[in-house]
C-alpha positions as CSV (number, residue, x, y, z in Angstrom):
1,X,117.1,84.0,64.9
2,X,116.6,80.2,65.5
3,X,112.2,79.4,65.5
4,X,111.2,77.6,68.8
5,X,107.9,76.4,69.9
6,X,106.2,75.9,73.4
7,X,105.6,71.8,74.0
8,X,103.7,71.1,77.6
9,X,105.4,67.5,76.8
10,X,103.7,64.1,76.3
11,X,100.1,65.6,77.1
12,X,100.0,68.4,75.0
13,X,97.4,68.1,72.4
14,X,99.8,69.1,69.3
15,X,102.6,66.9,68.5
16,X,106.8,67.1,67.8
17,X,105.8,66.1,64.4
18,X,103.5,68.7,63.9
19,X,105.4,71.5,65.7
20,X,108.5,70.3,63.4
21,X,105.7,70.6,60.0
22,X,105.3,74.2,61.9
23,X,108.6,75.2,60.7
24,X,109.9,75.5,64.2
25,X,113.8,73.9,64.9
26,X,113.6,73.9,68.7
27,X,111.4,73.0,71.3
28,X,110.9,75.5,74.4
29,X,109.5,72.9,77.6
30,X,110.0,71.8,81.6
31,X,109.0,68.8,83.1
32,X,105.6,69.7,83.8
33,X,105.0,67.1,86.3
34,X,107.5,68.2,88.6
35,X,106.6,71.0,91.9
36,X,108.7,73.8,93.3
37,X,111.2,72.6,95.1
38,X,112.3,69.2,93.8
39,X,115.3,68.8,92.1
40,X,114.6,67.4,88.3
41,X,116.3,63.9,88.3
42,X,118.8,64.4,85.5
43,X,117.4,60.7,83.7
44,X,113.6,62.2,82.9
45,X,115.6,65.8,81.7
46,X,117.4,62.9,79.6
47,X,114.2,61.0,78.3
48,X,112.6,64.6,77.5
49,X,115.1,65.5,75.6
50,X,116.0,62.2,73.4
51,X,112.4,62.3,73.1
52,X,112.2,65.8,71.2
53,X,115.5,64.8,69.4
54,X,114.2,61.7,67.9
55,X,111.7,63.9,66.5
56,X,114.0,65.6,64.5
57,X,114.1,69.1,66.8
58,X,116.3,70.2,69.8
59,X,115.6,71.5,73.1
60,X,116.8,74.9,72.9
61,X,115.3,76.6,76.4
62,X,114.0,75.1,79.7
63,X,110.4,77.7,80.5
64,X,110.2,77.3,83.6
65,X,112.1,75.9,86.7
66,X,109.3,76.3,89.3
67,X,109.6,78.5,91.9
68,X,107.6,78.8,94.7
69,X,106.6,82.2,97.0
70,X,109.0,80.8,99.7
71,X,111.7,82.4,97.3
72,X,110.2,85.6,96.3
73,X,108.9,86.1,100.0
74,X,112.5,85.2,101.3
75,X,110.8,82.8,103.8
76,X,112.3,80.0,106.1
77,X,112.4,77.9,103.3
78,X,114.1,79.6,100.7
79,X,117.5,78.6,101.0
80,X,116.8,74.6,101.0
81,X,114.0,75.2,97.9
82,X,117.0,77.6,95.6
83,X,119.9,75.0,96.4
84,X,116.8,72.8,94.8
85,X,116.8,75.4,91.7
86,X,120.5,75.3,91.1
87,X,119.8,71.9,90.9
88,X,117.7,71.3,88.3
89,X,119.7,73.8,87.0
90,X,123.0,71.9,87.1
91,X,121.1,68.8,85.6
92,X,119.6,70.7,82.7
93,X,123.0,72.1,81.8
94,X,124.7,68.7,81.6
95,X,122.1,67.5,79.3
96,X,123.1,70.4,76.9
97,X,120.2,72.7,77.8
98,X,121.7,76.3,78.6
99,X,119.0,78.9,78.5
100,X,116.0,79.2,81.6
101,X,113.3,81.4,81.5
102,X,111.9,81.7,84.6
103,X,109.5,84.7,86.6
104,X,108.9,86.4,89.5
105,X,105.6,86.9,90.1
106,X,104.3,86.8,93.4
107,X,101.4,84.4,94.2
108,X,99.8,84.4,90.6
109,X,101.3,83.6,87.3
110,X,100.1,85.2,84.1
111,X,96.7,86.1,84.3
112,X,93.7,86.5,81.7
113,X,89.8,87.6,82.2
114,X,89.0,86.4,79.2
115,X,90.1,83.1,77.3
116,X,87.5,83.3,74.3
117,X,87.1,86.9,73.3
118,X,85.9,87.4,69.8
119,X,88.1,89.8,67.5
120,X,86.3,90.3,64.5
121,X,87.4,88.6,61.5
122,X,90.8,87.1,63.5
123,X,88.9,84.4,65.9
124,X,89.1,84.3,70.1
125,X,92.0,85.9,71.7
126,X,93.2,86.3,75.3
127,X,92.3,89.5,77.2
128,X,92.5,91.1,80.3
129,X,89.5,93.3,81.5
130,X,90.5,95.8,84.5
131,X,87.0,95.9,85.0
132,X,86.3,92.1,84.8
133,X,89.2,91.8,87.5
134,X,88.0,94.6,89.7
135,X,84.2,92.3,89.8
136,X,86.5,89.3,90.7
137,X,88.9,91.5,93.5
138,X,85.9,93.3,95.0
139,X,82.4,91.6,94.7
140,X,83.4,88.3,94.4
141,X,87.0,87.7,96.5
142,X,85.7,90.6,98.5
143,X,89.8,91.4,99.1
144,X,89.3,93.8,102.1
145,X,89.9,97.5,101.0
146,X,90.6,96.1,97.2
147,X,88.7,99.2,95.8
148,X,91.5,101.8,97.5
149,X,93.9,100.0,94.3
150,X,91.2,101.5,91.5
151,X,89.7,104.3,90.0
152,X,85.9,105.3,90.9
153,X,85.1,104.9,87.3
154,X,86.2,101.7,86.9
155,X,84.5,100.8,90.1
156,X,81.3,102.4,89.2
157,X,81.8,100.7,86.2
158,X,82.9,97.0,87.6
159,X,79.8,97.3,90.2
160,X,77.2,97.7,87.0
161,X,78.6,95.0,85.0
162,X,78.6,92.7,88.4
163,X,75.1,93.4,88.7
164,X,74.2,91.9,84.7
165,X,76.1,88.6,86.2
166,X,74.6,85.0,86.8
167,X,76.5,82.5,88.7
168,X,77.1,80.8,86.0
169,X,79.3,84.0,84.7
170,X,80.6,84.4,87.8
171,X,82.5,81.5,87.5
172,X,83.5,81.6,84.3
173,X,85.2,84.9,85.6
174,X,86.7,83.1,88.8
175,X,87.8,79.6,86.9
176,X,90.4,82.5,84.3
177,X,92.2,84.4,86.9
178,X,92.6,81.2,89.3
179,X,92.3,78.3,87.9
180,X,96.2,78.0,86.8
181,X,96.6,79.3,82.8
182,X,99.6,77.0,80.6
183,X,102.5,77.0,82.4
184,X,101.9,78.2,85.6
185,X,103.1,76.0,88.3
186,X,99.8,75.6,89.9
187,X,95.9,76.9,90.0
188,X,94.0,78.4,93.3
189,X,91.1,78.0,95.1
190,X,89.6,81.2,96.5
191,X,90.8,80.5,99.9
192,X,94.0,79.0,99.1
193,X,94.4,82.8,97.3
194,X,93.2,84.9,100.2
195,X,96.2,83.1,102.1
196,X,98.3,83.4,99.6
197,X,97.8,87.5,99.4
198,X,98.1,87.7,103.0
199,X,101.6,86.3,103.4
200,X,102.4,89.3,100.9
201,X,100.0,91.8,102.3
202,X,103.2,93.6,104.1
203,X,105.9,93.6,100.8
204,X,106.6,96.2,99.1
205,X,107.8,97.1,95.5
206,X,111.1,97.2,97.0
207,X,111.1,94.3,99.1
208,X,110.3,92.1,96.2
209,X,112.7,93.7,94.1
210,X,115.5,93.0,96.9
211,X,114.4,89.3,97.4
212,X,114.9,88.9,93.8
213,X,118.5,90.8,94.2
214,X,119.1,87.9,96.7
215,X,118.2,84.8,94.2
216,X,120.7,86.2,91.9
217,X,123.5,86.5,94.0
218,X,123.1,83.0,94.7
219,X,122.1,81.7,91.3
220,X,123.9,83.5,88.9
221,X,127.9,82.6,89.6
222,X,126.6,78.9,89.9
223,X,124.9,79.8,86.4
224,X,128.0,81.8,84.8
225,X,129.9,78.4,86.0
226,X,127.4,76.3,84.2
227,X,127.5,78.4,81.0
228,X,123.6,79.0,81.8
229,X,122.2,81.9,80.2
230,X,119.4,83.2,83.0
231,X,115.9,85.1,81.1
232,X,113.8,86.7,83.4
233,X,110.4,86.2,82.5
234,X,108.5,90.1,82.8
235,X,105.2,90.3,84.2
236,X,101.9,89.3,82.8
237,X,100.3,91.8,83.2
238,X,102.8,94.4,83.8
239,X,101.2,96.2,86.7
240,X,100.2,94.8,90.7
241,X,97.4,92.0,91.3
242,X,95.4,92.1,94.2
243,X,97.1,95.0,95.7
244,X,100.8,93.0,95.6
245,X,103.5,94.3,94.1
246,X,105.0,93.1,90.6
247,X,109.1,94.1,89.8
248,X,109.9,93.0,86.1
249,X,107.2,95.7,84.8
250,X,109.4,98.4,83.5
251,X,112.5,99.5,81.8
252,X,113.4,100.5,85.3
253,X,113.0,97.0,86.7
254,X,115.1,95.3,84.1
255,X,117.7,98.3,84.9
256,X,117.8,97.3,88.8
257,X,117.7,93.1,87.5
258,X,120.6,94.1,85.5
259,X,122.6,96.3,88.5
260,X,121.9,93.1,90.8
261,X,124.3,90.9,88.8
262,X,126.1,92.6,85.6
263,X,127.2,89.5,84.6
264,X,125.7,89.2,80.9
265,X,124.4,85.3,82.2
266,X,121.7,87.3,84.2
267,X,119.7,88.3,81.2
268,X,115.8,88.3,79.5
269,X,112.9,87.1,78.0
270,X,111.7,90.5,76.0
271,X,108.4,89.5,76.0
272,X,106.6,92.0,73.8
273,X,103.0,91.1,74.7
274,X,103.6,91.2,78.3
275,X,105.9,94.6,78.8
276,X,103.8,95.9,75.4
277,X,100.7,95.9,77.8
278,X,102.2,98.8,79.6
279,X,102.0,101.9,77.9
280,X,105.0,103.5,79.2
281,X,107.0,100.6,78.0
282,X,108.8,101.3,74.6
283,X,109.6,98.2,73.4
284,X,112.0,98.9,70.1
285,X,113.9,101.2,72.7
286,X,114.1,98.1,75.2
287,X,114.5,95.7,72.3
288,X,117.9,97.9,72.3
289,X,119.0,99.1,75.2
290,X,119.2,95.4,76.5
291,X,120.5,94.1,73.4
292,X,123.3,91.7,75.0
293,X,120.9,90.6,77.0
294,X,117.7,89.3,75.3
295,X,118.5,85.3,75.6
296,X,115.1,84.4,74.5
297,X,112.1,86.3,72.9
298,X,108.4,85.7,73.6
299,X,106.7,88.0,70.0
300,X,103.7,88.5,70.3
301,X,101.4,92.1,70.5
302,X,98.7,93.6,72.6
303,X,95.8,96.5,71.5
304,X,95.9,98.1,74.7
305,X,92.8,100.2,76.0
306,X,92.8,103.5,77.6
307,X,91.6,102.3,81.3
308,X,94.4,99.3,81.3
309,X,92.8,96.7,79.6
310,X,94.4,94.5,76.8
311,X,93.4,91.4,74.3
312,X,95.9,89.7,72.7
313,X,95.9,91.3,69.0
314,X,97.2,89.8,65.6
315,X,101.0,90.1,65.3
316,X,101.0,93.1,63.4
317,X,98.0,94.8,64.3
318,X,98.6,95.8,68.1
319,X,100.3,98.6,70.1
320,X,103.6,97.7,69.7
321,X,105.5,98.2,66.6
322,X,106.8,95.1,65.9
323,X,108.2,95.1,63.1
324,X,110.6,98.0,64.7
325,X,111.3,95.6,67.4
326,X,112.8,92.8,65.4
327,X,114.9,95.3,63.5
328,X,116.4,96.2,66.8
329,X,116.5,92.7,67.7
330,X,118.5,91.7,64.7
331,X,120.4,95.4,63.8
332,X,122.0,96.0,67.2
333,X,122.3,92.0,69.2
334,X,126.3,92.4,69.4
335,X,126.1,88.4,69.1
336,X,124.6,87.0,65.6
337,X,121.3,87.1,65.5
338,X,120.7,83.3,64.9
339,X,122.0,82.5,68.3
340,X,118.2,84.0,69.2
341,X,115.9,81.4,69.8
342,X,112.4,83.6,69.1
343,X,109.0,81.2,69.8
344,X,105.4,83.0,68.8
345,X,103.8,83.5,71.7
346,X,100.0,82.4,71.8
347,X,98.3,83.0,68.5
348,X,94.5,83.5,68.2
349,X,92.1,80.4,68.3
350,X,90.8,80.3,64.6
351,X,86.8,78.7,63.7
352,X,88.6,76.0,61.7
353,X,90.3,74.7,65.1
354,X,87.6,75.7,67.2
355,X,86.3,72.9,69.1
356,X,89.5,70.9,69.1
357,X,91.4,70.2,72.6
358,X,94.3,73.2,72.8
359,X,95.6,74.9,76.0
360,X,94.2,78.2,76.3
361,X,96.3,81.0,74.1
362,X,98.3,78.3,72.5
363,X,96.5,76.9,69.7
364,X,98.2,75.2,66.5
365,X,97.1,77.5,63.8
366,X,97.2,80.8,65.4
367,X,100.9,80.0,66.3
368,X,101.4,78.5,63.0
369,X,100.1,81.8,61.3
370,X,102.2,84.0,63.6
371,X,105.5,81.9,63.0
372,X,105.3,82.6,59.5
373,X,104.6,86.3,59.5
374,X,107.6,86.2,61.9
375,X,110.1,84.2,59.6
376,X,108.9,85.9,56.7
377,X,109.5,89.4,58.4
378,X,112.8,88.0,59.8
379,X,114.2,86.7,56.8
380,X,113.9,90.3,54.8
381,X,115.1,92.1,57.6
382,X,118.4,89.8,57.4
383,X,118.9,89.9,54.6
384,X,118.6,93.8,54.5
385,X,121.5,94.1,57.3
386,X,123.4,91.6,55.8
């Protein structure tokens, strides 16, 4: 399994240097400045990536090529805006880069409550409060009939809490779910997102699940031409967001992703923080059961709650058995297992960073503690099915 690391390019606050001291080999970016639907212009993909190579690292996988609702909605402008996909696509390929994560989530990327919340003895973590959300949903974006999607005890519950809160906490609350989160394509206003979820109000689970059928008929043969491996990114969180539907959740979504297109170009991101968030997920069973078709793995774990709540917990530590997972990952891949580029996935804001300018989730330390336990784990487990 070949170490990668996230880079939000020239801006980001850590450096190729630094992620290359990391022990990392590859570098996992987009062009950030870029908007759904424009077509990448093959000499910046060129620049980016001479730019990582001079550092002594390659650019391994392209997260994300944007893609706006127009796609997952199958609206008027669909067809222009994936013909703009294909692409970028097409340019990224010719500059050597052959693996895309990419999601489809509609409206809202992945989504946090919390960006600061205090594990004991392990620093701030990322979490998502059900009840934190249901404040945000029902007393504060007032979503018309938003409380028919919950639970009366986590509205009795959501209603108490909003009482305790300030303005000032209000916004805090607002500023995490929409304000845009690393690597989404863009942040909301509240009334920007109250359009946004009515032009989904009507969609179902299986209407999003057919628009996605419909991007990979088109993308994938232009992709299998390409020698493009495709990764679908799952959901973050793994359940529905302001009453709209979600459709990589499940092993039963990544069973219907895979009957779309059986090609094994059309694969996945297992993302063990993001599926490990739902409880009915098993992820060593997934890890397996999709083995030819993991292109790209996000590790990181969850400690999930009983009322659907998560933080993001240390490596080891969470609901998911992860060592299990990479021993799937590396026992049954049919292809070698160093063909896997692997990146750690957030890592947990530690006091000795605190204060320093990192994008939320993906500070230099907590990724740099994870991507050792990783390698370290890795490396036994290789050589044990040698």
């Amino acid at each position: 399994m070949k170490p990668v690391w996230r880079w939000f390019g020239p801006d980001d606050p850590i450096s190729l240097s630094q992620i290359r001291q990391a022990g990392a080999l590859g570098i996992v970016t987009a062009l950030h400045n870029r908007k759904p639907g424009e077509v990448w212009p093959a000499e910046e993909i060129a620049s980016t990536k001479a730019m990582i190579e001079q550092s002594g690292l390659t650019w391994d996988v392209c997260e994300s090529i944007w893609m706006s609702d127009e796609i997952k909605l199958k609206g008027s402008l669909a067809k222009a805006e994936i013909e703009a996909w294909i692409g970028t696509m097409r340019n990224l390929a010719e500059a050597g880069v052959r693996i895309i994560c990419y999601n489809f989530m509609p409206l809202l990327d992945w989504t946090r409550t919390d960006l600061s919340y205090e594990v004991a003895g392990r620093g701030q973590a990322l979490r998502f409060d059900i009840v934190d959300f249901i404040i945000f949903d029902v007393h504060i974006l007032k979503r018309p009939n938003a409380e028919l999607g919950y639970d009366e005890q986590s509205l009795v519950e959501a209603a108490t809490r909003f009482g305790t809160m300030d303005g000032t906490a209000q916004a805090a609350l607002e500023s995490n779910i929409i304000a845009g989160l690393p690597g989404s394509a863009t942040g909301f206003t509240r009334d920007h997102l109250r359009t946004g979820i009515a032009r989904f109000s009507q969609l179902s689970h299986d209407d999003l699940r057919a628009n996605l059928a419909s991007f990979l008929e088109v993308v994938v043969p232009e992709a299998e031409a390409l020698g493009v491996k495709l990764a679908i990114h799952p959901d973050d969180p793994p359940r529905p967001l302001f009453g709209l539907p979600r459709c990589v959740s499940t092993a039963g979504d990544l069973r219907f992703m895979v009957a779309a297109q059986t090609t094994l170009t059309n694969g996945l991101t297992l993302c063990t923080g993001s599926l490990g968030a739902h409880p009915d997920n098993d992820l060593p069973g997934i890890a397996s059961e999709f083995s030819d078709r993991i292109h790209f793995a996000h590790l990181r774990n969850v400690r999930r709650e009983v009322n659907g709540s998560f933080f993001e917990s240390g490596l080891l530590e969470g609901s998911t058995d992860m060592l299990d997972v990479l021993t799937r990952l590396i026992k049954d891949r049919p292809l070698p297992a160093s063909d896997l580029p692997f990146r750690p996935d957030h890592g947990h804001l530690l006091e000795f960073e605190a204060g320093q300018k990192s994008n939320p989730g993906y500070s230099y330390i907590g990724r740099l503690k994870s991507l050792a336990e990783l390698q370290g784990a890795i490396a036994a487990m290789s050589a044990e099915h040698k």
